[in-house]
ROTOR-666029 format. One record per residue: residue in three letters; x, y, z of N, C-alpha, C in turn. Coordinates in steps of 0.001 Angstrom, whole numbers, always signed. Each point is the difference from the previous one (the first is absolute). Layout:
BEGIN
   rovo     neast    nnorth       nup    caeast   canorth      caup     ceast    cnorth       cup
    ALA         X         Y         Z         X         Y         Z         X         Y         Z
...
***
This chain:
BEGIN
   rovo     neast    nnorth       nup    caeast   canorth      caup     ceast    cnorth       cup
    UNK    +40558   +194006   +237399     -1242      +645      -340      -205      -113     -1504
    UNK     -1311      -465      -365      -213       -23     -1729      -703     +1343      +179
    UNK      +380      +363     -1941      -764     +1050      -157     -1342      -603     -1187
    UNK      -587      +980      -276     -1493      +111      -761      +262      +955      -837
    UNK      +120       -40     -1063      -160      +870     -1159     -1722      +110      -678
    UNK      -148     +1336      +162     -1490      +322      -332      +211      +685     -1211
    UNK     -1226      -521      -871      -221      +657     -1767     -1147      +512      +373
    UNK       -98     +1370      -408     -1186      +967       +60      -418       +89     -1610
    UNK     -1025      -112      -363      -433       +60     -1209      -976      -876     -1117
    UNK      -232       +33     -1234      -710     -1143      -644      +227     -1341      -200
    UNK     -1209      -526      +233       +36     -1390      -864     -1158      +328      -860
    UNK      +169      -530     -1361      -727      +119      -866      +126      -958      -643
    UNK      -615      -228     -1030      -152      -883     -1357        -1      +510     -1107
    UNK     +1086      -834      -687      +693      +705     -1652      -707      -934      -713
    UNK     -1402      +609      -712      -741      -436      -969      +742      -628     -1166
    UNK      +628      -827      -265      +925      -274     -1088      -840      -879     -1182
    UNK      +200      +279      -821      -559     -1156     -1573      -230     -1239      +929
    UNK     +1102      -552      +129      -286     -1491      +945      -740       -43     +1277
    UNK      -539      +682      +243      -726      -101     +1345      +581     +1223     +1064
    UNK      -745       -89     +1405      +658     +1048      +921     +1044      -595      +199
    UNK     +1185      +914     +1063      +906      -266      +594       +70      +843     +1208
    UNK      +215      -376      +893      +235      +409     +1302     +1000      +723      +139
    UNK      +271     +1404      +398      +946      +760      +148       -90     +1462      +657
    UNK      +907      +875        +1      +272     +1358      +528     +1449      -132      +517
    UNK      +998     +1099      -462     +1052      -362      +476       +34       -40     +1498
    UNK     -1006      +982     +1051       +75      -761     +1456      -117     -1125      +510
    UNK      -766      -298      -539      -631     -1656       -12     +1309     -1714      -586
    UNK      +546     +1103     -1117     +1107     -1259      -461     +1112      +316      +598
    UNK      +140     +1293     +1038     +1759      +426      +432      -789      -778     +1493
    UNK      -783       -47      +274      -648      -714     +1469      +620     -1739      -489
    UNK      -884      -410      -917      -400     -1829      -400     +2099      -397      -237
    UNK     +1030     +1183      -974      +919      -565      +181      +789       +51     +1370
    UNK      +159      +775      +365      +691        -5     +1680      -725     -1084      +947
    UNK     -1014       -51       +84      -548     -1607      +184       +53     -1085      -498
    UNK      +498      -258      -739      +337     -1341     -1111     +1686      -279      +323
    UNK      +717     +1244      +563     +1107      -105      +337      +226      -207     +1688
    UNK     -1018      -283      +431      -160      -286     +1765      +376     +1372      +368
    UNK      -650      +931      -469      +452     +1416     +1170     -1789      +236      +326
    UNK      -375      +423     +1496     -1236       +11       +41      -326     +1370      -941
    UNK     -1349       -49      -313      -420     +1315      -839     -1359      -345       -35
    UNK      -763     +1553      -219     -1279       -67       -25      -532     +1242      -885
    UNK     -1141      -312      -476      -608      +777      -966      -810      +848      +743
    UNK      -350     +1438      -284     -1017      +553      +766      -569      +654     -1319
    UNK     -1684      -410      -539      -194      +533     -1224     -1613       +12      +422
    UNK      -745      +691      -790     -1527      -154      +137      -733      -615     -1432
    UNK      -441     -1110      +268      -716      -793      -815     -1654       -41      -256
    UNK      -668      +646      -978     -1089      -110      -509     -1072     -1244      +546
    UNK     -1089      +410      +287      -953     -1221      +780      -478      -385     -1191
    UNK      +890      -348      -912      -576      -552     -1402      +955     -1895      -142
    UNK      -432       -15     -1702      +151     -1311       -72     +1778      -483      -184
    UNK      +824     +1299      -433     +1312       +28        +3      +567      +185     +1287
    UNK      -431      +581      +870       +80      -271     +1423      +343      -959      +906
    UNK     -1229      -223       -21      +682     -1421      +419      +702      -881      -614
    UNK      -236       -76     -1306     +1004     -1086      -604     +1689     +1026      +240
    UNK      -106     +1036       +97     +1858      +634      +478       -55      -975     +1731
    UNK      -363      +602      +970      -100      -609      +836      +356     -1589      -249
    UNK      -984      -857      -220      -148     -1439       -67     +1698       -19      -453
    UNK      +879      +844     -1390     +1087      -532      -425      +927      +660      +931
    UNK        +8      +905      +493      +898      +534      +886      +392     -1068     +1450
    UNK      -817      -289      +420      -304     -1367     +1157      +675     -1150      -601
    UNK      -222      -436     -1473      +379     -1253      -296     +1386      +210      -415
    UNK      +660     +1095      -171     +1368      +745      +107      +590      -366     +1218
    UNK      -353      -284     +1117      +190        +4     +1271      +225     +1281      +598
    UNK      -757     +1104      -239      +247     +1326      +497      -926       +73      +662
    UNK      +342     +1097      +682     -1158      +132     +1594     -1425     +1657     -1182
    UNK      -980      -872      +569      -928     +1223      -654      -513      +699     +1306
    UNK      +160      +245     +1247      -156      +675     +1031      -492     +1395      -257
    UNK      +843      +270      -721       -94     +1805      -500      -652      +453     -1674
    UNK      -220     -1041       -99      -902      -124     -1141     -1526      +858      +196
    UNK      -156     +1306       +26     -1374      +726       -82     -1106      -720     -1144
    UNK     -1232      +752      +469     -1200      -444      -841      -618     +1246      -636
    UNK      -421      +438     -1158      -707      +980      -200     -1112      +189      -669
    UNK     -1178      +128      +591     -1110      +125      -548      -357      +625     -1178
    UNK      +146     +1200      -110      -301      +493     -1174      +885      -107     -1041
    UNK     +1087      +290       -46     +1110      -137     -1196      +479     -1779      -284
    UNK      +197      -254     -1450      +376     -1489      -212     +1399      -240       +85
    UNK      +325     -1015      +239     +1793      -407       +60      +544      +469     -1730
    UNK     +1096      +897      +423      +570      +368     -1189      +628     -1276     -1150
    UNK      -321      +760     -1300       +79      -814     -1114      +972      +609     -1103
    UNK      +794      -447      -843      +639      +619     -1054       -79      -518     -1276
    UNK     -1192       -18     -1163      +391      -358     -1278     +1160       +57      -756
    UNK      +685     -1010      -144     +1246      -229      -712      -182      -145     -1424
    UNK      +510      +350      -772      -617      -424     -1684     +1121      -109      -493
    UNK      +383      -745     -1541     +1139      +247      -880      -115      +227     -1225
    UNK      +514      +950      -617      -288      +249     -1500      +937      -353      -272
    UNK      -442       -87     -1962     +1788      -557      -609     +1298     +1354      +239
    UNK      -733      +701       -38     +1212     +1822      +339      +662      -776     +1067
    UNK      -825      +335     +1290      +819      -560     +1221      +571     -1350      -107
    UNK      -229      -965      -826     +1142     -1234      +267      +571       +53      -407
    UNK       -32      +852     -1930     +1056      -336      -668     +1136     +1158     +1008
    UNK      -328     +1318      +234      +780      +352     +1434      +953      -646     +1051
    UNK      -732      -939      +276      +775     -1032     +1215     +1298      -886      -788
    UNK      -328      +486     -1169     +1272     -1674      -221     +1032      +466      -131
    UNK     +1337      -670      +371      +970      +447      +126      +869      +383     -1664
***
């Protein structure tokens, strides 16, 4: 018997300097356990907007099943502005 591991939660897009990025940790703990041949599936609700479908369109070309992929009319697919100041990088360096 195989099992199915189900991720309850976001996919979103991390507004970054360089462009969006596709993400939510449900969404990337789903895409890696699938990349490792264990079945898995995302169950998230996606905005009837233009990030929407493009999550969708990349989630599919992931080879993940969008089955459980909701639609929502009024609210847009979640987004996160990422920014960097010099505080926060000079911060990051080791």
């Amino acid at each position: 018997m195989s099992s199915t591991i189900v991720s309850f939660g976001e996919a979103l897009w991390d507004l970054l300097p360089t462009g969006p990025v596709l993400g939510g940790a449900p969404l990337n703990f789903a895409y890696r356990l699938n990349s490792l041949g264990l079945r898995s599936i995302i169950v998230s609700r996606l905005g009837k907007d233009e990030f929407g479908q493009k999550a969708r369109k990349q989630i599919v070309s992931l080879g993940m099943d969008d089955t459980y992929l909701q639609w929502d009319d009024t609210y847009p697919t979640g987004t996160v502005e990422v920014y960097f100041d010099k505080e926060s990088v000079k911060n990051s360096e080791p």
